[in-house]
C-alpha positions in Angstrom: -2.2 47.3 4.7 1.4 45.6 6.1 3.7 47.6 6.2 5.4 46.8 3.0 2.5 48.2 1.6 1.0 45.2 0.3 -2.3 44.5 1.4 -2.1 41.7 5.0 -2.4 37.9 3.8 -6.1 36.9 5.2 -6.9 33.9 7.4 -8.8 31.1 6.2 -11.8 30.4 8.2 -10.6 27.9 10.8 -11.1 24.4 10.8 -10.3 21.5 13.2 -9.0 18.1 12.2 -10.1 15.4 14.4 -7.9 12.0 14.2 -9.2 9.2 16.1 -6.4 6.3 17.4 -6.5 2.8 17.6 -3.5 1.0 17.9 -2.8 2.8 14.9 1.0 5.2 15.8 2.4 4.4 12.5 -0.9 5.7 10.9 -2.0 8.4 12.4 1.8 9.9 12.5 1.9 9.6 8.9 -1.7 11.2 8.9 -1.1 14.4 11.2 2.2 14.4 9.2 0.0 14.9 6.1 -2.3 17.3 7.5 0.6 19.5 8.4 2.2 19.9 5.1 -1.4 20.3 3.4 -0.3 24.2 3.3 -3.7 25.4 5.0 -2.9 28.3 7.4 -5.6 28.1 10.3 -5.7 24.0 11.0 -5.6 22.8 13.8 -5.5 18.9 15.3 -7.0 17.1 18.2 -6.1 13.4 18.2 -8.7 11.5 20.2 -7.1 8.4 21.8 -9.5 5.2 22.3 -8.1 3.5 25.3 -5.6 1.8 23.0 -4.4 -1.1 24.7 -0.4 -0.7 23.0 0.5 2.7 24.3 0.5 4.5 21.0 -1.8 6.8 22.5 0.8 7.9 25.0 3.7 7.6 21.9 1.0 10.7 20.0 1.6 12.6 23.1 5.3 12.7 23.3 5.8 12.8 19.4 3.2 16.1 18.9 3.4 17.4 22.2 2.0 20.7 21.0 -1.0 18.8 19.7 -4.1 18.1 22.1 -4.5 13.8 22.7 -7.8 13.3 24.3 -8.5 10.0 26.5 -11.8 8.8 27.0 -10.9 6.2 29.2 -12.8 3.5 26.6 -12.8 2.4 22.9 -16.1 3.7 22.3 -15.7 3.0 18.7 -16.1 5.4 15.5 -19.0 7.5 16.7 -18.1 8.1 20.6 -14.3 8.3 19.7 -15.1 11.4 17.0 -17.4 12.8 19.4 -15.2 13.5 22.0 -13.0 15.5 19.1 -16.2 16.7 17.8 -16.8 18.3 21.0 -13.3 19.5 21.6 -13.5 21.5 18.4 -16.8 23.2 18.7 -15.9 24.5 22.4 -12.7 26.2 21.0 -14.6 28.1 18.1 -14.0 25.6 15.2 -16.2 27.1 12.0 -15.4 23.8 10.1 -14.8 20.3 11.6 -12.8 17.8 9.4 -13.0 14.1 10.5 -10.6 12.3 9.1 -9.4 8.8 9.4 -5.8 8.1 11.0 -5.2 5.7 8.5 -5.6 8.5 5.7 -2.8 10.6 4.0 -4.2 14.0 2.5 -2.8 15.5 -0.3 -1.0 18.9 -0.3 -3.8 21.7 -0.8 -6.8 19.0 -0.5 -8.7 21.4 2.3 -9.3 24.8 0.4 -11.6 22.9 -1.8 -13.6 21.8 0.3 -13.8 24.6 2.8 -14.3 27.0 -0.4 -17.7 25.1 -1.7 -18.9 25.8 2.2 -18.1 29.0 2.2 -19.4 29.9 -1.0 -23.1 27.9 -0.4 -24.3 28.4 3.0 -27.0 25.5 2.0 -23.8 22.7 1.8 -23.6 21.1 5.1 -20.9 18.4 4.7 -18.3 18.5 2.0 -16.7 14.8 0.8 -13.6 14.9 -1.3 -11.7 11.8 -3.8 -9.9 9.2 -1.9 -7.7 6.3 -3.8 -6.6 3.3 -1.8 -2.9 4.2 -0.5 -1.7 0.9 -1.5 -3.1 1.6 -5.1 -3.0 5.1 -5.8 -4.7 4.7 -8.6 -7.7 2.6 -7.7 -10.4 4.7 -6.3 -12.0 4.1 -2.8 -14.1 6.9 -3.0 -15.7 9.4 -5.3 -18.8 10.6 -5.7 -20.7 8.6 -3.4 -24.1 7.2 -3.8 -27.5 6.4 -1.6 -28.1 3.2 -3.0 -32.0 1.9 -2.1 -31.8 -1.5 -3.6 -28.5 -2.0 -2.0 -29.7 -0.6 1.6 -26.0 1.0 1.6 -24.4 4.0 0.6 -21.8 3.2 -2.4 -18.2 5.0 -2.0 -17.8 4.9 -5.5 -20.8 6.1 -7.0 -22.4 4.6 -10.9 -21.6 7.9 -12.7 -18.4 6.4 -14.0 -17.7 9.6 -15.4 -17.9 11.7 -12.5 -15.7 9.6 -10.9 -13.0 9.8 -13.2 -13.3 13.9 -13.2 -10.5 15.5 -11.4 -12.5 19.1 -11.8 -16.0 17.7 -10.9 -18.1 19.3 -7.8 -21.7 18.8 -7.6 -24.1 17.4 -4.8 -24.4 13.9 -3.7 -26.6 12.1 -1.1 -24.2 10.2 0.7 -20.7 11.0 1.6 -18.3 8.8 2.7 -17.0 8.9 6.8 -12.9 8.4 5.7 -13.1 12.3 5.2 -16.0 14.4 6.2 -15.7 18.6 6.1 -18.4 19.2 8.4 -19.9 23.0 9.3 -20.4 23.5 12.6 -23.9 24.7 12.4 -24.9 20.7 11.3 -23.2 19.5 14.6 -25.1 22.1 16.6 -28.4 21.7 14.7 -28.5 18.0 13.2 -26.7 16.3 16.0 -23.3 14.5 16.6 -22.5 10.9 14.8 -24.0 7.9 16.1 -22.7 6.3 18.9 -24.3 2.7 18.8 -23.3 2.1 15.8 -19.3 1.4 16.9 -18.3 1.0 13.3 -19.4 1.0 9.7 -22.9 2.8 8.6 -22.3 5.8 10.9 -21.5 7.8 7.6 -25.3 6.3 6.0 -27.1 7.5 9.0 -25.3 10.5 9.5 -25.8 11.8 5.4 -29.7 11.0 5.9 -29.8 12.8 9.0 -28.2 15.8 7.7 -30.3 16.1 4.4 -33.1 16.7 6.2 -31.7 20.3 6.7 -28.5 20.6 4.5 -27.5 19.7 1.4 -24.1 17.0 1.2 -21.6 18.0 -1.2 -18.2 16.7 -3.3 -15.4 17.6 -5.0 -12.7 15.8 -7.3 -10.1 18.0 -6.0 -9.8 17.4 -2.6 -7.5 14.6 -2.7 -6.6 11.8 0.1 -5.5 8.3 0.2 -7.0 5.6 2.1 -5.6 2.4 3.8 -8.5 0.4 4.1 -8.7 -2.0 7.2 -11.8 -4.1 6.8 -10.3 -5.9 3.4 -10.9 -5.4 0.2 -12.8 -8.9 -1.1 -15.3 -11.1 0.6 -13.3 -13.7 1.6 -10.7 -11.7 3.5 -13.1 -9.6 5.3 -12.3 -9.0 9.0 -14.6 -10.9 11.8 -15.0 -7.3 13.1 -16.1 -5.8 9.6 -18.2 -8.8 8.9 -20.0 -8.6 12.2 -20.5 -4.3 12.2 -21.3 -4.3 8.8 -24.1 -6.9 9.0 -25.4 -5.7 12.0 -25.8 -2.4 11.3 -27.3 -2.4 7.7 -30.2 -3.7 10.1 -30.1 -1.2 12.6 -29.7 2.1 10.2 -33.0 1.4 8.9 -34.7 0.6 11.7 -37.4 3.5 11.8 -38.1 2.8 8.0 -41.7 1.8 6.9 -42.4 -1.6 7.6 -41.9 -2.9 3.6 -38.2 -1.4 3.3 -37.4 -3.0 6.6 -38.7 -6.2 5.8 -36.6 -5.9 2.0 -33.4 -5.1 4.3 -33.9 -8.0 6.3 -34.3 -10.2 2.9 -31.5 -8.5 1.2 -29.1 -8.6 4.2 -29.7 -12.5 4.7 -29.2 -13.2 1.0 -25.8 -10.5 1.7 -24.9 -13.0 4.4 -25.3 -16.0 2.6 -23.4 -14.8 -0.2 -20.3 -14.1 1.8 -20.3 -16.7 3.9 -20.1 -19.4 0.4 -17.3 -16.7 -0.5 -15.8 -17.1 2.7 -15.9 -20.8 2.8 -13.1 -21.2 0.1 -10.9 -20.5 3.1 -11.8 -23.8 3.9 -8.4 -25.1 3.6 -5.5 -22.1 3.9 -7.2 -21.0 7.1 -10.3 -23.6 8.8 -10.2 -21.7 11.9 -10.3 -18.1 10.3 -13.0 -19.7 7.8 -15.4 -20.2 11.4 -14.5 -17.2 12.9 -15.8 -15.7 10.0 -19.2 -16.9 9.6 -19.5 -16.5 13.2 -19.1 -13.2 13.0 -21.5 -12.8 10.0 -23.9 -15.0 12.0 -23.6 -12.7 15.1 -24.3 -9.6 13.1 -27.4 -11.2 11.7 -28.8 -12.1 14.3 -27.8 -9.3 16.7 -29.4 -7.1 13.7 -32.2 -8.5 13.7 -33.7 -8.9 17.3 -32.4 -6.2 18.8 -29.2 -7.8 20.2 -25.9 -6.8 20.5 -26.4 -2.9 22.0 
């Protein structure tokens, strides 16, 4: 009992935020800004810097100065950058880890959700929450999310309609999406940490099959964040970076598949290609030089895909 005589206010569990930097000072101020005002009482924030070239890593550490900014001395992309933080988190005693895009604004009370489903079902390993677009608050960029076969992806926005639209809804899913990921730490110390070849896109597909092997994935409608997406949001304007990742790795995530499914990836990731590059090729004459550098790109992460190149 306080003093007072009321009974002591209890601690949440713990959890970590990791926030991984690119480039990216205006985002990932207004993220830690976010995190800060969410109103949870035991969160803390590492900031992982990768080796960006403009200084803003530097700009973190004199803006937060009571906030750790780690350097790995390289831009070791999605997977190696969250590592580091990963790492960071579980040495100082984190119970939860949240990853969280820099590039994300949470909403205020988003995180007892989420850390309540894993605290009440010892089974849930990861816990997703909603995420609109932060340019459309109303459009959806993630809810429910999906394992989709046919697809060879996972889907953001799952098919239940329904579901999606439910501001109340927690269930289990089979894929959860990588913008915002409320991780246990047992799944790191059993499962494993992300996947570092990847560099970008798919980490979150590989990473959900991995961990429902031994955990079950989890979401719920009222955790809520919004997402500036950076890879575009239509075929044709569809970053060289996205379009070479995204191609590439849809190969690589299925690589230890039976033969069949990998040779149906193959198929449906050429047909994928094709289809984007005739999207891409009505920047033909806005943009010619962006038009090549696309298919390039698309032509790189085919290729790369699937002999084995680009590791």
């Amino acid at each position: 009992m306080s003093q007072s005589g009321s009974p002591a206010a209890v601690q949440p569990p713990g959890v970590w935020a990791v926030v991984l930097n690119y480039n990216g000072l205006r985002d990932t101020e207004m993220c830690i800004h976010s995190l800060r005002e969410s109103g949870y009482l035991s969160l803390d924030i590492v900031v992982v810097d990768n080796a960006s070239p403009d200084g803003s890593g530097d700009a973190l550490a004199r803006l937060f100065p009571e906030i750790p900014v780690l350097r790995p001395g390289r831009n070791g992309g999605y997977g190696a950058g969250n590592n580091a933080g990963i790492r960071f988190a579980l040495a100082r005693g984190a119970k939860y880890i949240l990853v969280v895009n820099n590039d994300v604004v949470v909403q205020k009370g988003f995180l007892e959700p989420m850390v309540g489903m894993l605290e009440r079902d010892a089974g849930i390993g990861v816990v997703n929450g909603k995420v609109f677009y932060l340019s459309e608050p109303g459009k959806l960029f993630s809810a429910l999310g999906e394992f989709n076969r046919w697809m060879c992806t996972g889907l953001n926005v799952g098919r239940d309609a329904a579901g999606c639209r439910s501001t109340t809804l927690e269930c289990d899913v089979d894929y959860v999406c990588g913008v915002l990921l409320l991780v246990r730490r047992e799944v790191f110390e059993t499962v494993g940490l992300l996947e570092e070849s990847f560099f970008m896109y798919f980490e979150d597909v590989e990473f959900s099959r991995r961990v429902l092997k031994r955990y079950r994935l989890a979401y719920t409608a009222r955790a809520i964040a919004y997402h500036r997406s950076g890879g575009g949001k239509g075929w044709k304007s569809y970053t060289e970076l996205y379009l070479y990742y995204h191609t590439r790795n849809r190969l690589r995530v299925f690589r230890k598949e039976s033969r069949t499914y990998r040779a149906y990836v193959a198929g449906f990731t050429i047909a994928n290609a094709a289809a984007k590059a005739a999207v891409i090729a009505r920047n033909c004459v806005s943009d010619p030089a962006k038009m090549l550098r696309q298919w390039k790109a698309l032509w790189r992460g085919l290729t790369d895909g699937l002999i084995g190149g680009g590791e």
